[in-house]
Wavefront OBJ file of the C-alpha trace (Angstrom):
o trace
v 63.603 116.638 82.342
v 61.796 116.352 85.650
v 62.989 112.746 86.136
v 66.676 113.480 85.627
v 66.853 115.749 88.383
v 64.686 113.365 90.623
v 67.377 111.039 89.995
v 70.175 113.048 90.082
v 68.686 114.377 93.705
v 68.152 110.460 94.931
v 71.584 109.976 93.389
v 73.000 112.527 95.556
v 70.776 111.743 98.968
v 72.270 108.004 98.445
v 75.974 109.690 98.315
v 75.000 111.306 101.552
v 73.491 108.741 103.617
v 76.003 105.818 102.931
v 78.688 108.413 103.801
v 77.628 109.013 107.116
v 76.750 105.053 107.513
v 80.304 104.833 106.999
v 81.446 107.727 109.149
v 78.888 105.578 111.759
v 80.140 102.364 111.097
v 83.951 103.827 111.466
v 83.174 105.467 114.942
v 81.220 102.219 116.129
v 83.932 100.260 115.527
v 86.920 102.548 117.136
v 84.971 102.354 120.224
v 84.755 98.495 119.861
v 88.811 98.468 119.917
v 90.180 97.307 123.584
v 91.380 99.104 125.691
v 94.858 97.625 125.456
v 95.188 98.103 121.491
v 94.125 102.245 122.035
v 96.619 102.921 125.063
v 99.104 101.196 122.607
v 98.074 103.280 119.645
v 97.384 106.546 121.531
v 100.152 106.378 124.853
v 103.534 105.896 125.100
v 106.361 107.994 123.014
v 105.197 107.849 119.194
v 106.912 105.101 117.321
v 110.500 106.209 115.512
v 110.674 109.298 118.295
v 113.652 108.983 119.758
v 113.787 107.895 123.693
v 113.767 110.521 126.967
v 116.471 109.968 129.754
v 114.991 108.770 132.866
v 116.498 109.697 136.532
v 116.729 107.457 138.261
v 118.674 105.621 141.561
v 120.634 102.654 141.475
v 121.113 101.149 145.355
v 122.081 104.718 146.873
v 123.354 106.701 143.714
v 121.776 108.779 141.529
v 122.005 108.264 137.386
v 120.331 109.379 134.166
v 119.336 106.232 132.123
v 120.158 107.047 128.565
v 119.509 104.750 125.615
v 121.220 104.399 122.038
v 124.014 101.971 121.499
v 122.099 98.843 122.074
v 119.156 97.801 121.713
v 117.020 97.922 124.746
v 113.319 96.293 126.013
v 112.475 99.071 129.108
v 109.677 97.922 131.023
v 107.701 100.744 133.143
v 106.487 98.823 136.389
v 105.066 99.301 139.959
v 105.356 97.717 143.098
v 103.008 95.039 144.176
v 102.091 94.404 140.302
v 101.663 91.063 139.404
v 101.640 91.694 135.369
v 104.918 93.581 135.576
v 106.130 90.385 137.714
v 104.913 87.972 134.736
v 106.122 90.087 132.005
v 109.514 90.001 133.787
v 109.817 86.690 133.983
v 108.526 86.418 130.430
v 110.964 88.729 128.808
v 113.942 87.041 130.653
v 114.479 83.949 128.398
v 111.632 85.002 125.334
v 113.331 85.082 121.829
v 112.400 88.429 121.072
v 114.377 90.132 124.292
v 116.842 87.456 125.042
v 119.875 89.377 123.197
v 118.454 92.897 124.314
v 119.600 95.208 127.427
v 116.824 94.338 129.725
v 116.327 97.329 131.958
v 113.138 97.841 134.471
v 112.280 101.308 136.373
v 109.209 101.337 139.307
v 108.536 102.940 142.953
v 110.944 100.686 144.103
v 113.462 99.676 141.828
v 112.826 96.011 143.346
v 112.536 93.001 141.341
v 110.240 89.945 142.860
v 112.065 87.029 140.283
v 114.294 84.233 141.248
v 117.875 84.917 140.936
v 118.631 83.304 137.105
v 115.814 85.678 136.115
v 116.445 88.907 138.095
v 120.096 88.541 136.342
v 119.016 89.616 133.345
v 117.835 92.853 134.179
v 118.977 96.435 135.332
v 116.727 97.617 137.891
v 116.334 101.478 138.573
v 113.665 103.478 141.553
v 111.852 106.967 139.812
v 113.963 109.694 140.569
v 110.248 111.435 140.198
v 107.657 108.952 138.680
v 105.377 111.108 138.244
v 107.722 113.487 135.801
v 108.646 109.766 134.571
v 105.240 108.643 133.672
v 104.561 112.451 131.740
v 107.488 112.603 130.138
v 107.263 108.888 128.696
v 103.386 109.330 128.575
v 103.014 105.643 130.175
v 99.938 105.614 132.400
v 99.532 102.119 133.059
v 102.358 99.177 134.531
v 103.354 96.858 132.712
v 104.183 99.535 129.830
v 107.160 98.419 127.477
v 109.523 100.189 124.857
v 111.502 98.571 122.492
v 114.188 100.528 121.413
v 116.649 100.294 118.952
v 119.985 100.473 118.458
v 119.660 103.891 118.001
v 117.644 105.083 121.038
v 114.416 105.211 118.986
v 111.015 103.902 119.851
v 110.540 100.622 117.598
v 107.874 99.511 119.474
v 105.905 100.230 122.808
v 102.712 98.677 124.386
v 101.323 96.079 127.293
v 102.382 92.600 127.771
v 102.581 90.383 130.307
v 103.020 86.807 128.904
v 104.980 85.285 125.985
v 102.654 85.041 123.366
v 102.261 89.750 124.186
v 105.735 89.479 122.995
v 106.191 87.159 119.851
v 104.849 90.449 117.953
v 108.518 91.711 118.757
v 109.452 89.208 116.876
v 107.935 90.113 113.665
v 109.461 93.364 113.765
v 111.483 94.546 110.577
v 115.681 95.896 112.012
v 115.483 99.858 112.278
v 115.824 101.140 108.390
v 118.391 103.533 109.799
v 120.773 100.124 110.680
v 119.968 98.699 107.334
v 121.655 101.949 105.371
v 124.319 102.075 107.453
v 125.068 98.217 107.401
v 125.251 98.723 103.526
v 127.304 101.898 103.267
v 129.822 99.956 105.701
v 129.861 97.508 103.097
v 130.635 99.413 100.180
v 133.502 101.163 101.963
v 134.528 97.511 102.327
v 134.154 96.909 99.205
v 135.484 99.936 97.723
v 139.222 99.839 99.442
l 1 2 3 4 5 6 7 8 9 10 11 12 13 14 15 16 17 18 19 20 21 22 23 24 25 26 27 28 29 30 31 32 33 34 35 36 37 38 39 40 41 42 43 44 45 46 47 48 49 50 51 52 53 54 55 56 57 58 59 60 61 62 63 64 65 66 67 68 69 70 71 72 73 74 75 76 77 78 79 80 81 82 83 84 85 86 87 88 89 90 91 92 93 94 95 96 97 98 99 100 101 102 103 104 105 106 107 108 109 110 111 112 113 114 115 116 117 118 119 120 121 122 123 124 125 126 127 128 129 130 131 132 133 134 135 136 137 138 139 140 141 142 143 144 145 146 147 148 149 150 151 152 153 154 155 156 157 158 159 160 161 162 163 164 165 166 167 168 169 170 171 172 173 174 175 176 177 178 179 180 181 182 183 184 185 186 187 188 189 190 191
């Protein structure tokens, strides 16, 4: 009888160490993760939340960027910033944002890019970047959103060169586009 409950109490101590080696192991790792992947996973508007409207100025008028409609790549930037400069240029002519309203919002609203590349985008100044920044909870430039069709968050992160963006490319169509591409079908179908 004695032995059963020293096994049953080794049993038990066993349970409780290798759960808090995992619990270890699990916090180890998590602070192992770069900074980039947590400020993707932790900032920025949660994915599927639909996106804010930014104020903004355009030359020397004063707008509301609003989003839905089409599907949009909205790049967060700052002056002076060469990773916002090379993501530019990236996005301009990368598969994965070539067919998307391109639209980029900073201090200054300028764009550094040659001509056939500063074409492709909308350029906007803060209205208030600070209220900007909070609202969109982006704390760092270059921060992206990909947004569908819409206005929701379908993806959000850093990037500054191609290969940041071929993820985009892997990214199933909005599930809400898919039910309504096949209910406008059916009424096709059904008249």
């Amino acid at each position: 009888m004695g032995w059963t409950a020293n096994a049953i109490a080794l049993l038990a101590f066993c349970m409780l160490i290798g759960a808090l080696a995992l619990a270890l192991l699990w916090r180890v790792m998590n602070w192992e993760k770069p900074k980039a992947e947590l400020l993707i996973e932790d900032e920025g508007l949660p994915i599927g939340s639909f996106a804010k409207t930014i104020a903004a100025h355009a030359e020397d008028y004063e707008l509301d960027i609003t989003f839905g409609d089409v599907p949009s790549f909205l790049v967060f930037g700052t002056s002076d910033c060469k990773p916002c400069g090379e993501l530019l240029y990236a996005a301009s002519r990368h598969p994965a944002t070539r067919n998307l309203r391109k639209v980029y919002v900073s201090d200054t609203g300028e764009l550094d890019l040659d001509t056939d590349y500063a074409m492709a985008w909308e350029s906007y100044r803060f209205d208030s970047e600070q209220l900007a920044r909070a609202t969109w909870r982006t704390p760092v430039s270059p921060y992206f959103y990909l947004l569908d069709e819409f206005g929701r968050v379908a993806a959000k992160g850093l990037a500054n060169r191609p290969e940041h963006l071929d993820r985009l490319l892997e990214i199933p169509p909005s599930p809400v586009r898919i039910t309504t591409l096949a209910r406008m079908a059916t009424r096709r179908l059904a008249s």
